[in-house]
MITI-232414 format. One record per residue (C-alpha): x, y, z; residue in one letter; residue number from 1; chain. Coordinates in steps of 0.2 Angstrom, whole numbers. Layout:
BEGIN
((X,Y,Z),A,NUM,A)
...
// end
This chain:
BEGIN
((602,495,776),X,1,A)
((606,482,789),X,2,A)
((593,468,785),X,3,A)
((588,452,796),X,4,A)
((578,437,787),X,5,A)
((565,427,802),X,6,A)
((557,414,799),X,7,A)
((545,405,812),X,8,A)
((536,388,812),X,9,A)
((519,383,814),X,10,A)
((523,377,832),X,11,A)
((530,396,837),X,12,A)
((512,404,829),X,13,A)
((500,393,836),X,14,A)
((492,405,850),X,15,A)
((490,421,852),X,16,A)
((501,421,867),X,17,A)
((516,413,857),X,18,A)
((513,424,843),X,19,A)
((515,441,854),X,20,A)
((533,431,859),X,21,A)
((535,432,842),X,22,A)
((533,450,843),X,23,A)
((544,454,855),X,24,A)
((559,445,847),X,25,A)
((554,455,831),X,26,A)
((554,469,839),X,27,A)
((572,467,851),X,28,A)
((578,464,832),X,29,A)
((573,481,826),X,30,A)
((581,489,841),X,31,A)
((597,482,838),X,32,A)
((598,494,821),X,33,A)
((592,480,808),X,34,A)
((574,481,798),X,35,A)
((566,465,798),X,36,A)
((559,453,786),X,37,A)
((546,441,794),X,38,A)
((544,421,786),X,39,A)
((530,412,793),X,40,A)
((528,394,790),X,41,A)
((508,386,793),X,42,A)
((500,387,810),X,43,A)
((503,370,821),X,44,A)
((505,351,813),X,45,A)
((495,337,807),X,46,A)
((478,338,814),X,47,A)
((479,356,819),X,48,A)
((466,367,810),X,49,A)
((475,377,800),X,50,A)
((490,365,797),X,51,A)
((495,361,779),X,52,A)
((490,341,781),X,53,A)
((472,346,788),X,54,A)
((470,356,771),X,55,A)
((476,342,759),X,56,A)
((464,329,770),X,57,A)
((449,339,767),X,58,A)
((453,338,748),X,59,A)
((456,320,747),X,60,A)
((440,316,759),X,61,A)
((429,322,742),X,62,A)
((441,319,728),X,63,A)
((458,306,730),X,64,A)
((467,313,716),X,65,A)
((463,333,713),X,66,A)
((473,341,702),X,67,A)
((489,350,707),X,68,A)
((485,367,703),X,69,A)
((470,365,717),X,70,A)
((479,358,728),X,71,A)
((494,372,728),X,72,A)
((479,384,731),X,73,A)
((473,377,746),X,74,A)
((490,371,754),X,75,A)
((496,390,752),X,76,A)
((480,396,763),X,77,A)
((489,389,781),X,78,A)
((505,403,777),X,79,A)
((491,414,773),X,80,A)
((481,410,788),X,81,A)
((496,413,800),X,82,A)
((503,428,791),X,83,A)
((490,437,792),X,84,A)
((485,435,810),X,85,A)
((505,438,815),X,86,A)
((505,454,805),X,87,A)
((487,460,816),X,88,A)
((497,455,832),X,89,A)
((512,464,827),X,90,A)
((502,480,822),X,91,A)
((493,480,839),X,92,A)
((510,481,847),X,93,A)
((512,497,838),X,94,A)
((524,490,824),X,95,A)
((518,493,807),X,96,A)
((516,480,795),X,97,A)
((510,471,779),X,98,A)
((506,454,775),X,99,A)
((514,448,757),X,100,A)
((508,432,748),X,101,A)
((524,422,742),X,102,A)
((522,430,723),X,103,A)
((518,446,732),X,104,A)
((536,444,738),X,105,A)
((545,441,721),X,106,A)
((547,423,723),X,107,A)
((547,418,705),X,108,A)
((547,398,704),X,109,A)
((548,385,688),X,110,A)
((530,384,688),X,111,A)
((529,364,694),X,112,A)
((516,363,706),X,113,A)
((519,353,722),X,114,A)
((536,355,724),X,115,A)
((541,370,712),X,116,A)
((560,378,714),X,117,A)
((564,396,714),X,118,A)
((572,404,697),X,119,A)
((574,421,705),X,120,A)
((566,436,717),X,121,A)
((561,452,716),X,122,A)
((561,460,729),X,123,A)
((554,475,727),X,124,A)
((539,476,736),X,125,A)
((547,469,752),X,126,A)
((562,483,751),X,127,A)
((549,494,747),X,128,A)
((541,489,764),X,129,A)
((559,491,775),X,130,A)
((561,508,768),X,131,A)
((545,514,775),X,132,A)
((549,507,791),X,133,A)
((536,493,786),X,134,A)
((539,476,793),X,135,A)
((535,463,779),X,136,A)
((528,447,785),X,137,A)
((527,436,769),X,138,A)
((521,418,766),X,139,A)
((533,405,765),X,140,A)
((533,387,757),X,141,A)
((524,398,742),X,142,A)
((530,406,724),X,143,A)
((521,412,709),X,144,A)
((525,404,690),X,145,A)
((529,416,678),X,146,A)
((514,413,672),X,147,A)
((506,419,685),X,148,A)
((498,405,691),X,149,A)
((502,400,713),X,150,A)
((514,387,717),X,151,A)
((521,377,733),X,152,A)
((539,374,736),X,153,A)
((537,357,742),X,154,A)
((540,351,762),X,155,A)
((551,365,769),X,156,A)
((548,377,758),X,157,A)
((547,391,772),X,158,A)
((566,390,777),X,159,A)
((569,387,757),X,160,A)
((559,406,755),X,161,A)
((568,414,769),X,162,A)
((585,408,762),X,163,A)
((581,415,744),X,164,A)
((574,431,751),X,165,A)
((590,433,765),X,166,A)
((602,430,748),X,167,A)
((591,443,736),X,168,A)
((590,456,751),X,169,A)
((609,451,755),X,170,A)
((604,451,773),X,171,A)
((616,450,787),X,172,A)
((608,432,794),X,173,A)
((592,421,792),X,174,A)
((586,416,808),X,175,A)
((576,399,810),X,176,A)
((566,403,824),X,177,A)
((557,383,829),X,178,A)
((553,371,845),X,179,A)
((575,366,847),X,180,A)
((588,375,854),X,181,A)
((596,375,839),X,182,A)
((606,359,830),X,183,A)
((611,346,842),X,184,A)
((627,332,840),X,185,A)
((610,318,839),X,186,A)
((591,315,843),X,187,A)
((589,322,862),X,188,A)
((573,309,863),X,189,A)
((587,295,860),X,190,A)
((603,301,867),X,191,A)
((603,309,882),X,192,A)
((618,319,883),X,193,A)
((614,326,864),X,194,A)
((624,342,867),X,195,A)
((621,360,858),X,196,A)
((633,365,844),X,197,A)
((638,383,843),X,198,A)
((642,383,824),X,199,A)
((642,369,810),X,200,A)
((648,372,792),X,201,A)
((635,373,778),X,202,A)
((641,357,771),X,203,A)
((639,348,790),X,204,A)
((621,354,793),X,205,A)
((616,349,774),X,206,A)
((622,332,775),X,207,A)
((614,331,792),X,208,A)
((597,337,785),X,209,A)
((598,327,770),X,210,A)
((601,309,783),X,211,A)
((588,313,794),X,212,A)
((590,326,805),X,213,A)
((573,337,805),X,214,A)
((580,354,807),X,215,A)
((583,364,792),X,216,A)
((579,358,772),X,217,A)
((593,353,765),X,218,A)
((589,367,750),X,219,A)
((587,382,762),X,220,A)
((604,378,767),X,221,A)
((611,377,747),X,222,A)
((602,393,744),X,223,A)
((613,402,759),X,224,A)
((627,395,756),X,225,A)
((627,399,739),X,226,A)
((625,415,744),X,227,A)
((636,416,758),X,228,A)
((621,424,769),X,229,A)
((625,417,788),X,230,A)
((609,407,794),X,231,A)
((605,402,813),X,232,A)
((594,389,821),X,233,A)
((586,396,835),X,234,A)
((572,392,847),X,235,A)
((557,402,850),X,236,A)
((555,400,868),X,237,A)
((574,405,872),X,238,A)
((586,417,870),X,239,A)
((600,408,867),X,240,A)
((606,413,850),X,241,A)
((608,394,845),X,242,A)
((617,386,832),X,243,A)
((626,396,818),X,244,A)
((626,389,802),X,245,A)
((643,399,790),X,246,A)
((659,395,783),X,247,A)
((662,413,786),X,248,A)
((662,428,796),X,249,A)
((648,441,788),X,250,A)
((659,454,777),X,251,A)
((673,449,782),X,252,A)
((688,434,772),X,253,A)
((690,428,789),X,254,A)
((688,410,791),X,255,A)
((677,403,806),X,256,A)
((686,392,816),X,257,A)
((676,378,821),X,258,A)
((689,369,835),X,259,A)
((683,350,840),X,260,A)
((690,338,850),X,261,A)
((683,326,840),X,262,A)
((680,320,821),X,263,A)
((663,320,822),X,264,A)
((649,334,820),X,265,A)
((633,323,823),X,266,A)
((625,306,822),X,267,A)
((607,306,816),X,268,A)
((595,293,807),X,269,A)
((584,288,794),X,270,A)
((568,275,798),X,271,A)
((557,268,786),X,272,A)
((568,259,773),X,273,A)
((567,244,765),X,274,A)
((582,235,756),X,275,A)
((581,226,740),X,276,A)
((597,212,734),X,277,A)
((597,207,716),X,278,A)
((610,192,715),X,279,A)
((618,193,698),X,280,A)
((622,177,699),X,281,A)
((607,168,696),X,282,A)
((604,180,680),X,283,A)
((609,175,665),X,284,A)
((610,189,653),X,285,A)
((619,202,662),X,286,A)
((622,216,648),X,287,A)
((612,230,654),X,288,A)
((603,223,669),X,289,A)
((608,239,681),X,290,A)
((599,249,668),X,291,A)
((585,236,666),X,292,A)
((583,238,687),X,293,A)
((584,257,691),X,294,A)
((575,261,677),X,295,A)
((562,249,679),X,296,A)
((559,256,697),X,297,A)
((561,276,688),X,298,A)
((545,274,677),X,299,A)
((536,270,692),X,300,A)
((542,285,699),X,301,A)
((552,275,713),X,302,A)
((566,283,723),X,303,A)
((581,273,725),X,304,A)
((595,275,738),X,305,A)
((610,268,746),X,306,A)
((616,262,729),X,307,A)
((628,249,728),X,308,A)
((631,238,707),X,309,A)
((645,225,710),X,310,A)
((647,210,697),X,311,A)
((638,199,710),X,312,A)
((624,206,717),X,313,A)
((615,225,716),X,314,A)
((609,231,732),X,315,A)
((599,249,737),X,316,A)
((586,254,746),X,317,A)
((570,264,742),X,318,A)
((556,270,757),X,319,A)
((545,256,767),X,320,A)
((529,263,759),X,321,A)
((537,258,739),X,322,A)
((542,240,743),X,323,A)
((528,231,738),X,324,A)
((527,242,722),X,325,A)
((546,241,720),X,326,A)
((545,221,722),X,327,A)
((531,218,711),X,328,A)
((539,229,696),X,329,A)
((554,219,698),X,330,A)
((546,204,697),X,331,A)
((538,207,682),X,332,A)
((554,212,675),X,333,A)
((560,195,675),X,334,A)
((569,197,693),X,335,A)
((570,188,711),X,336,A)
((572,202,722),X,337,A)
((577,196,742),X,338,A)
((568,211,752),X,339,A)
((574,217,770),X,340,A)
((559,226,779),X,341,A)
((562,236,793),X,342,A)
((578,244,791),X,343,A)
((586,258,798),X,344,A)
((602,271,790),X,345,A)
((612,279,804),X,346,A)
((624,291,798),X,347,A)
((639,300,807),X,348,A)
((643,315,799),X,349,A)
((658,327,800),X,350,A)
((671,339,790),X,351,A)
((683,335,798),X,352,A)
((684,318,794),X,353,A)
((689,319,776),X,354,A)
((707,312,774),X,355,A)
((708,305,793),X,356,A)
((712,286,792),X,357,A)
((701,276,806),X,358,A)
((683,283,806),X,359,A)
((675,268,798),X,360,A)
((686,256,809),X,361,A)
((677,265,824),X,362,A)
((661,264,816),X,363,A)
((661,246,814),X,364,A)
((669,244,831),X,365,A)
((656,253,840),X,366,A)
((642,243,833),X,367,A)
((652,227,834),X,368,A)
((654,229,853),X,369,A)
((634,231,851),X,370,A)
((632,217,842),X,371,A)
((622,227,829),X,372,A)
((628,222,812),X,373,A)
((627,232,798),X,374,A)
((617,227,782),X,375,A)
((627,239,772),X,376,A)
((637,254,771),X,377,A)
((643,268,762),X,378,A)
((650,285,763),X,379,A)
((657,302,757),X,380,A)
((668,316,762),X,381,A)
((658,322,775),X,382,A)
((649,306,781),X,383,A)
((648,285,785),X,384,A)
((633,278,784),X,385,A)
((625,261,788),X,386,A)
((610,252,785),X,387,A)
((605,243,800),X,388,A)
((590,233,806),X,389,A)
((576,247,813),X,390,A)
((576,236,828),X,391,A)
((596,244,831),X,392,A)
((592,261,825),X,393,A)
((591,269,843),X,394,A)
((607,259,851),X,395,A)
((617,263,834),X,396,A)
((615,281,838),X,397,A)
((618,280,856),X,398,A)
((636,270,856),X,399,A)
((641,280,839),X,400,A)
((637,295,850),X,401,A)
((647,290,865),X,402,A)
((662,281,853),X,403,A)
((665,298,846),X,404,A)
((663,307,863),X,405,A)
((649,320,855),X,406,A)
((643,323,871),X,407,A)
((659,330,880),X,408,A)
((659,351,882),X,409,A)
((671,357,869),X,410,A)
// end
């Protein structure tokens, strides 16, 4: 059985009208000889009825800490809400369907509500479905404990359940069906000539997820590439088939070959980050002090990023909204923390980087020329990354953007 995995956002389910578009990519699917297995994420965004942020507000507007396990409950009712109306739509079009909760589907999680990972699925309720000729439409973001007891996957849990369901299904690809045309080389609201990439590596797309870019979770993309299931970002409203997302071509040994002209996948961006500097050398006892800061800031349940321990000073960053917290908790710790609001990380990422002398010297180059300087920096095999003032965030993008030539036609 030839399978396809497709998910849909909120923003492709928000009408009636959208939703019968919906059904006639689902059904030009089926045609082509593969059975179909529908994800649906909640209907719309913040301050839409049925999005999942209108739910958790009318929780918090009677009770500002509710337990967990309520608040999985009613954060799973937007994938139910949407689920349930696109199955109706599909049936009226004459394809037959049934709606399945995320437990109903086989996705087994750790139990850990608010952010709970998968530990397996079963899926055979949903092949159950495909060999009736029944289209599954199935909540995503949502699991069950094997305890029995509802959970959520955390912020794009959708993409993360129709991963794990393409990988236990083995399907032939996961599409990611939202509002973009597929992955682009930067923001299009900041760099004009952001151009559409035909294909990315797993390894690419993840490190661009994971500096900024909003367009797939970062563990939706583990999870099929661990399986080795292709996966596509797609838009809704086209039928441009968007940006593939494999290291290699379904069922075959064959390597893809993703040619550029240049080093460089993508540039995107982080906002909303503060820097802290400890200066080591106004401390006098130094034995132990890194693990004196960071763990410190991890009983307060602070995130730290952008890690950099030398002798003389210790620098990293943690998220604008855990400054002050961060700052006082290192002040009653004995330290003098120097705190940079405002700032900004701009990453360029790409494979084929690894090993090629020069990349950083363009880097700093292109925001020299820019007079934009950079507070601090660091980097992998796959990506540089700089802290800059959020000020600079936009022109850092747009003159690594043209330094690298992303917006040339390959």
């Amino acid at each position: 059985m030839r399978i396809a995995i497709q998910k849909f956002g909120g923003t492709s389910l928000a009408t009636s009208d959208l939703r019968l578009r919906v059904c006639d990519i689902i059904s030009a699917t089926r045609s082509k000889g593969l059975s179909v297995v529908v994800v649906v994420s909640a209907i719309g965004r913040k301050q839409n009825p049925y999005a999942t942020d209108t739910f958790i507000n009318l929780v918090k507007e009677i009770n500002s800490y509710p337990s967990p396990r309520e608040m999985d409950l009613i954060m799973s009712c937007g994938e139910v809400i949407s689920g349930v109306l696109l199955s109706n739509q599909l049936c009226a079009t004459g394809i037959e369907t049934k709606f399945l909760t995320g437990g109903q589907a086989g996705i087994i999680t750790d139990g850990n509500y608010g952010s709970a990972h998968i530990l397996y699925v079963n899926p055979r309720n949903v092949l159950n479905c495909l060999e009736n000729n029944i289209v599954p439409v199935i909540a995503g973001f949502q699991g069950m404990g094997e305890n029995g007891e509802l959970t959520t996957l955390g912020r794009g849990g959708s993409d993360t359940t129709a991963s794990a369901l393409g990988v236990a299904l083995n399907a032939e690809v996961v599409d990611i069906f939202t509002d973009v045309e597929g992955v682009m080389t930067a923001d299009p609201r900041i760099v004009e000539n952001a151009r559409l990439l035909d294909a990315i590596t797993y390894n690419e797309i993840c490190q661009l997820a994971r500096d900024g870019a909003k367009v797939v979770h970062p563990r939706a993309i583990e999870i099929a590439m661990q399986g080795a299931i292709p996966l596509r970002v797609r838009s809704t409203f086209s039928d441009s088939l968007g940006t593939l997302v494999t290291n290699h071509l379904n069922g075959s040994n064959e390597t893809v070959r993703i040619i550029r002209d240049c080093l460089i996948t993508g540039i995107t961006y982080t906002s909303n980050i503060a820097q802290i500097r400890l200066n080591m050398g106004i401390i006098q006892e130094q034995k132990g002090i890194s693990l004196k800061v960071f763990k410190s800031l991890a009983d307060v349940d602070i995130s730290v990023d952008f890690i950099n321990v030398q002798p003389e000073h210790i620098m990293f960053t943690v998220p604008s909204d855990s400054a002050l917290k961060a700052t006082k908790v290192l002040q009653d710790s004995g330290f003098s923390p120097d705190v940079t609001l405002e700032c900004a990380k701009v990453a360029v990422v790409g494979a084929a980087m690894t090993g090629i002398p020069g990349v950083m010297a363009k880097v700093v180059e292109a925001l020299s020329e820019k007079d934009i300087p950079i507070l601090q920096s660091g980097d992998s095999y796959t990506n540089i990354w700089c802290l800059v003032k959020r000020e600079h965030m936009e022109d850092a993008v747009k003159v690594l953007h043209d330094k690298f030539e992303l917006g040339k036609k390959i």
